[in-house]
C-alpha positions as CSV (number, residue, x, y, z in Angstrom):
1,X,11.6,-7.8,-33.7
2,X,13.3,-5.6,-31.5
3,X,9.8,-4.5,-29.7
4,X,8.8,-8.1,-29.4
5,X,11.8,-8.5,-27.7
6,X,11.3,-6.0,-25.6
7,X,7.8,-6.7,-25.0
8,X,9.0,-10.5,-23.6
9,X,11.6,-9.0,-21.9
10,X,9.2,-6.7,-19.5
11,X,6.9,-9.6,-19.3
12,X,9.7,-11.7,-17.6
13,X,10.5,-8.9,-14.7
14,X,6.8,-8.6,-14.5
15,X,6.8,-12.2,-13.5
16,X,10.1,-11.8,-11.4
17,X,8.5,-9.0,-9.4
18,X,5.2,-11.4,-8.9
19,X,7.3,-14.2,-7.9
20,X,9.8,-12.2,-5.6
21,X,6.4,-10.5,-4.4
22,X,4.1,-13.2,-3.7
23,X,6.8,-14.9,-1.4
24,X,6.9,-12.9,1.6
25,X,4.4,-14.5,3.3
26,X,6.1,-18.0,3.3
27,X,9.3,-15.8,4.2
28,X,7.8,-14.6,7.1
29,X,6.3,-18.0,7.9
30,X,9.9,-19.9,7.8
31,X,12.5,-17.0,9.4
32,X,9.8,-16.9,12.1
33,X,10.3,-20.8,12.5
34,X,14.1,-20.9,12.0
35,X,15.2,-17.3,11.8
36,X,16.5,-15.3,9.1
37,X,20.4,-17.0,8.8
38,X,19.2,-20.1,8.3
39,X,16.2,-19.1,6.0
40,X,18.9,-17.8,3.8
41,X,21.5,-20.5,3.3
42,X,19.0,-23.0,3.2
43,X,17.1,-21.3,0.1
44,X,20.7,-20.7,-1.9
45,X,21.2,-24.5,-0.8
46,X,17.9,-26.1,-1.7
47,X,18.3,-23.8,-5.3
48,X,21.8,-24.9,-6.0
49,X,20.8,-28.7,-5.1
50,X,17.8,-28.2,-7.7
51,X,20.3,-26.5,-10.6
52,X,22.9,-29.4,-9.6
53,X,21.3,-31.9,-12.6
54,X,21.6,-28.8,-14.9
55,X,25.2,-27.7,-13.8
56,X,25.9,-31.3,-14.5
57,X,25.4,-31.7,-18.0
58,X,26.4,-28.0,-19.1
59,X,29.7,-29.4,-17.5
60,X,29.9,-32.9,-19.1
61,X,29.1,-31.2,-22.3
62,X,31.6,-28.3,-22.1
63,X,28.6,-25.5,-22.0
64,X,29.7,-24.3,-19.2
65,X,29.6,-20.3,-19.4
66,X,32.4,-18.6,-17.1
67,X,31.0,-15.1,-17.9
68,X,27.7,-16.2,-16.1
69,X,29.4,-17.6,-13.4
70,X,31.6,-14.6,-12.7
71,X,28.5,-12.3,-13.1
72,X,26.4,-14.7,-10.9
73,X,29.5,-14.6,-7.9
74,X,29.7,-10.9,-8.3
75,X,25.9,-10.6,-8.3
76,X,25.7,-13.0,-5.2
77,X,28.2,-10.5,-3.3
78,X,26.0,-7.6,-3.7
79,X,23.0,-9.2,-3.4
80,X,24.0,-10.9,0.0
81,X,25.5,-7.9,1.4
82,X,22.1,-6.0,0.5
83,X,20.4,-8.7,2.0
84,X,22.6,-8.4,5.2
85,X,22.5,-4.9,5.7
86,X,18.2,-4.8,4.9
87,X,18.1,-7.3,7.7
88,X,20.0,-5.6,9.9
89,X,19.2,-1.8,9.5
90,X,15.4,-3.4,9.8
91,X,16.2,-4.5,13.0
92,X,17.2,-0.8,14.1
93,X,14.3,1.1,11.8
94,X,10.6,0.6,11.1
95,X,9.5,-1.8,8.3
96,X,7.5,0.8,7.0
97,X,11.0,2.8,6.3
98,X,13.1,-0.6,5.2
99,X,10.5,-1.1,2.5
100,X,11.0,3.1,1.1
101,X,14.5,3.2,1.3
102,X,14.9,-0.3,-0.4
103,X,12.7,1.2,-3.1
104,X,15.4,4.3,-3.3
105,X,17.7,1.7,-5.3
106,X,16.3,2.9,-8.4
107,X,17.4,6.6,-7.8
108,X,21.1,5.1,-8.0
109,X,20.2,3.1,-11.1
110,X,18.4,5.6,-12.9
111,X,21.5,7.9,-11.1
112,X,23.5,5.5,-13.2
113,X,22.1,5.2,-16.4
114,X,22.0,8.9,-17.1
115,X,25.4,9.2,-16.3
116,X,26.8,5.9,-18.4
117,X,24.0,6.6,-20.8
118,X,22.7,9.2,-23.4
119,X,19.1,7.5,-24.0
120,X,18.0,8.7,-20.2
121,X,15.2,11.0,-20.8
122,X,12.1,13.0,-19.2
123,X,10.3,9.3,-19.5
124,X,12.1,7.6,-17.1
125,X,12.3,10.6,-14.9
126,X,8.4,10.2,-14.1
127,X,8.4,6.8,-13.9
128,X,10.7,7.4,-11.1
129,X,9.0,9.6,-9.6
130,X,5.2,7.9,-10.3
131,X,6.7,4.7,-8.4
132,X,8.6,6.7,-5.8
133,X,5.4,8.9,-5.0
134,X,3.2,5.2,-5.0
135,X,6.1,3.3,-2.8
136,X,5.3,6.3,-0.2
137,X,1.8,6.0,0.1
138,X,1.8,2.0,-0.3
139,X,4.8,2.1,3.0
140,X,3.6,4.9,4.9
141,X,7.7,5.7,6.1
142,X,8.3,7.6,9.2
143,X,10.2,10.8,8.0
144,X,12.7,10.9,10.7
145,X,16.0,9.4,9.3
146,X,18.1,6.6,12.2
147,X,21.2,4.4,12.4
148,X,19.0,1.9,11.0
149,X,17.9,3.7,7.8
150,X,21.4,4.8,6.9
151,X,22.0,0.8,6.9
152,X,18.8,-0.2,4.7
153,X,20.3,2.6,2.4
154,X,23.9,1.1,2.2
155,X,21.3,-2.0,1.6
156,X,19.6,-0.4,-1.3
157,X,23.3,0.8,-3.1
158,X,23.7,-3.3,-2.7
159,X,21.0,-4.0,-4.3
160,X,21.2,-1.2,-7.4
161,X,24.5,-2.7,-8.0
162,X,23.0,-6.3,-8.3
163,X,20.7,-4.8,-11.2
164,X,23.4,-3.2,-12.9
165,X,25.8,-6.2,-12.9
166,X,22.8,-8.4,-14.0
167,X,22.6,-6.0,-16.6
168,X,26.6,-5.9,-17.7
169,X,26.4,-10.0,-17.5
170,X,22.5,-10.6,-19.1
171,X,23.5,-12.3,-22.1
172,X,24.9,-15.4,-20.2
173,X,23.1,-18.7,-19.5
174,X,20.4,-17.7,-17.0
175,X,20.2,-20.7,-14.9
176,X,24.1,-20.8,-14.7
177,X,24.1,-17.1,-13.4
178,X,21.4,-18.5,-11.2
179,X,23.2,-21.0,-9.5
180,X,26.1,-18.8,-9.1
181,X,24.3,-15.6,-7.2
182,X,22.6,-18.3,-5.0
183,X,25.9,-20.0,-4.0
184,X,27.2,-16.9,-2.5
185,X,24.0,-17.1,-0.3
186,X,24.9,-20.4,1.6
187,X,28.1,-18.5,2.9
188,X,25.1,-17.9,5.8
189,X,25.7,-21.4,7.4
190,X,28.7,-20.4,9.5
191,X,27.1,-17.2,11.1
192,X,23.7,-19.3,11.4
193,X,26.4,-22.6,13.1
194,X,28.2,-19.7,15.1
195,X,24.5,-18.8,16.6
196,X,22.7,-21.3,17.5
197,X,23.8,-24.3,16.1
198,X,22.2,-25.1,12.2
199,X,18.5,-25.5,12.5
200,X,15.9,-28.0,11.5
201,X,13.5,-27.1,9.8
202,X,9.7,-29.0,10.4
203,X,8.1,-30.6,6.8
204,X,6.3,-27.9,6.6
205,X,8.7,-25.1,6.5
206,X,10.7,-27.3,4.1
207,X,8.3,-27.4,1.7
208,X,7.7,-23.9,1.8
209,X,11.8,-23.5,1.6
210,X,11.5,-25.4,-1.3
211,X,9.1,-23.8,-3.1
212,X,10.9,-20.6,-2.2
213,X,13.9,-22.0,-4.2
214,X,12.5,-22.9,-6.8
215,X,10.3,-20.0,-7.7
216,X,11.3,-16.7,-5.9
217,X,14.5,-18.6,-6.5
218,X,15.8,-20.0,-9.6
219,X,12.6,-18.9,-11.8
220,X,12.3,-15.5,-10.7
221,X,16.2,-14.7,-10.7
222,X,16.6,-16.4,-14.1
223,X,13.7,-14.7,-15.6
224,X,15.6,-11.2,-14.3
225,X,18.8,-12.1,-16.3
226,X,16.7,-13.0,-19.5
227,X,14.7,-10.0,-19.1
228,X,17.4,-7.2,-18.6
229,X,18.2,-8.8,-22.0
230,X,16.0,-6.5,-23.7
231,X,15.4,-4.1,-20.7
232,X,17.7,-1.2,-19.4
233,X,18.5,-0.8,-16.1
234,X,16.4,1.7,-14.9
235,X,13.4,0.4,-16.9
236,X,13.9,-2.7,-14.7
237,X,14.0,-0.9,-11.7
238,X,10.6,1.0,-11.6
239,X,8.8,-3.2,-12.8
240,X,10.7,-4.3,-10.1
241,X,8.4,-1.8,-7.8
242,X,4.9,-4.3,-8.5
243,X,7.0,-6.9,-5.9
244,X,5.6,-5.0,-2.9
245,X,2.5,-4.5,-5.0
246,X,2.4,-8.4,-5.3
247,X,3.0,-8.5,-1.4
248,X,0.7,-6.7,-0.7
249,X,-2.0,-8.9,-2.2
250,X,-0.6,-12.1,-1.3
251,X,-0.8,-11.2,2.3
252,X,-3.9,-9.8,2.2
253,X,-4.9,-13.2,0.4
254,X,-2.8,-15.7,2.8
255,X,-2.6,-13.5,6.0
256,X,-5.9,-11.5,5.9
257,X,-3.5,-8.6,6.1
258,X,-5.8,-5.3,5.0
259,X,-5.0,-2.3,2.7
260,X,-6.1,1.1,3.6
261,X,-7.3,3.2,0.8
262,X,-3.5,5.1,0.9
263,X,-2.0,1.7,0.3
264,X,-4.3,0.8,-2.4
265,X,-3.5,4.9,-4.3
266,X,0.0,4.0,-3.8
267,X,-0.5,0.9,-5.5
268,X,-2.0,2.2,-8.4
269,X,0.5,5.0,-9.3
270,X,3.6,2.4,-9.1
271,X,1.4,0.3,-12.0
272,X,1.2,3.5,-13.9
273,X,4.9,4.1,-13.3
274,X,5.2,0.5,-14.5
275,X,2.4,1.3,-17.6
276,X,4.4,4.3,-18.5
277,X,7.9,2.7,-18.2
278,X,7.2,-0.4,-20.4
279,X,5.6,0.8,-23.1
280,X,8.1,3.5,-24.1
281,X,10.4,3.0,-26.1
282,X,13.6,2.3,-23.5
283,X,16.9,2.1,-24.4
284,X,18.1,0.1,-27.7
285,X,19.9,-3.3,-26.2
286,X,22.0,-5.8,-27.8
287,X,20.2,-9.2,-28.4
C-alpha cells in the first residue's frame, strides 16, 4: 500500500512539473502583452475566482481546513517573494544563469532534509547531482557570479522554503491550500496600479490567463500538495527538475525554439536523476 502510494504520489509532481513546464510559453506570450505585475495578480485572481464555488461550500458546510489555509498564506509568502526576487535578479543576470540557480533550491532542500532527517542517503545525493549536472548542460550558465545572481539565489532559498512548507502542511485539503498560496499572489495589483495603471488584457491573453490558472495554477499546485503526501522533500525536488525539461519541449513545439545536442544530454541525465529518485525507496511518510 505504502509503495502504491508512493508510486501516485511521484506521478502527481510528475504532472505538476509538466504543467508548470509546458506554461512558459503562454507566460512569455501574456507578460510580453501586459508585463510581468499584472501577469501575476491576474493568474492568483482568475485561480481564486475559479476555487470561489469550491471555497463556498467547504464554508457553508463547515469543511473549511484552517491548517491549509495557514500553510497556503505561508506558502503564498515564499512563493511570491521567490517569484519577486527571480524576476528581478533576471532582469540584472542572464536567463541562462536564472534558470541554474533556481535549480540550486534543491541543494537547500536536500541541505534540509539531511539535517531534519536520518533517512537522507547516498541515493538522493546522486540524484542531486544527476539533475544538477543535466540543469547545466540543458541552461548553459555563464560562470561569472553578479548582483543579479545573488538575487535569483535569495529567489531559489524562497522557493526551497515553499517545498518544505508544502511538505509540513500536505495533508490539508489541496484545493484549499490552493486558493490560499494564490491569494497572496494578487497582493501584485498595487505595484502593477502604482506603475502603469492596471492593464487590460486582449481576449486572447485572457484566455491564455485562464488557462494558466487553471492548470499551471490550481491543478498543478494542488497536485504538488497531494503528492508531497507520499513524497519527501528532496525526492520532490530533483521531479520538479523535468519542468524545464517540459519547457523545453513545449517551446520547441509552440515557438520552434531549437535544442542543441548539450541541451538535449542535459535533458536526459535530469530524467535519470528523476528515474533514480522515484523508484527508490524515499523516505517513509505519514498517509
Amino acid at each position: 500500500m505504502a509503495a502504491v502510494s508512493r508510486l501516485l504520489g511521484v506521478a502527481a509532481l510528475v504532472l505538476t512539473s509538466m504543467l508548470w513546464g509546458t506554461s512558459f510559453p503562454g507566460i512569455k506570450v501574456v507578460v510580453g502583452e501586459i508585463g510581468s505585475y499584472a501577469y501575476t495578480w491576474m493568474r492568483g485572481a482568475l485561480s481564486l475566482a475559479l476555487l470561489a464555488p469550491y471555497l463556498a461550500w467547504s464554508l457553508a458546510r463547515g469543511r473549511l481546513d484552517s491548517e491549509a489555509v495557514k500553510g497556503g498564506l505561508l506558502a503564498g509568502v515564499a512563493y511570491a517573494l521567490g517569484l519577486w526576487l527571480q524576476g528581478w535578479g533576471t532582469g540584472l543576470t542572464t536567463a541562462s544563469n536564472s534558470a541554474f540557480i533556481t535549480a540550486l533550491h534543491m541543494v537547500w532542500v536536500h541541505l534540509y532534509q539531511s539535517l531534519a532527517s536520518e533517512r537522507y542517503d547516498s541515493r538522493l545525493a546522486a540524484t542531486l547531482l544527476l539533475a544538477l549536472s543535466g540543469m547545466f548542460l540543458l541552461t548553459r550558465p555563464d560562470l561569472g557570479l553578479n548582483v543579479g545572481d545573488l538575487l535569483v539565489l535569495a529567489g531559489s532559498f524562497m522557493w526551497a522554503l515553499q517545498v518544505i512548507i508544502v511538505d509540513r502542511y500536505s495533508r490539508g485539503d489541496p484545493l484549499q491550500f490552493t486558493a490560499a498560496e494564490m491569494g497572496v499572489s494578487t497582493a501584485f495589483i498595487i505595484p502593477d496600479a502604482l506603475s502603469s495603471g492596471i492593464a487590460r488584457p486582449s481576449p486572447g491573453a485572457l484566455a491564455v490567463l485562464l488557462y494558466l490558472a487553471a492548470g499551471p495554477g490550481i491543478g498543478a499546485f494542488a497536485l504538488q500538495v497531494y503528492g508531497q503526501r507520499f513524497v519527501d522533500p528532496a525526492t520532490a525536488t530533483v521531479i520538479y527538475q523535468l519542468e524545464p525539461v517540459f519547457a523545453a519541449v513545449a517551446s520547441h513545439l509552440w515557438l520552434h525554439e531549437a535544442m542543441t545536442p548539450s541541451q538535449v544530454a542535459g535533458a536526459a541525465l535530469i530524467m535519470a536523476s528523476v528515474a533514480l529518485a522515484g523508484l527508490g525507496p524515499g523516505e517513509e511518510r505519514a498517509t
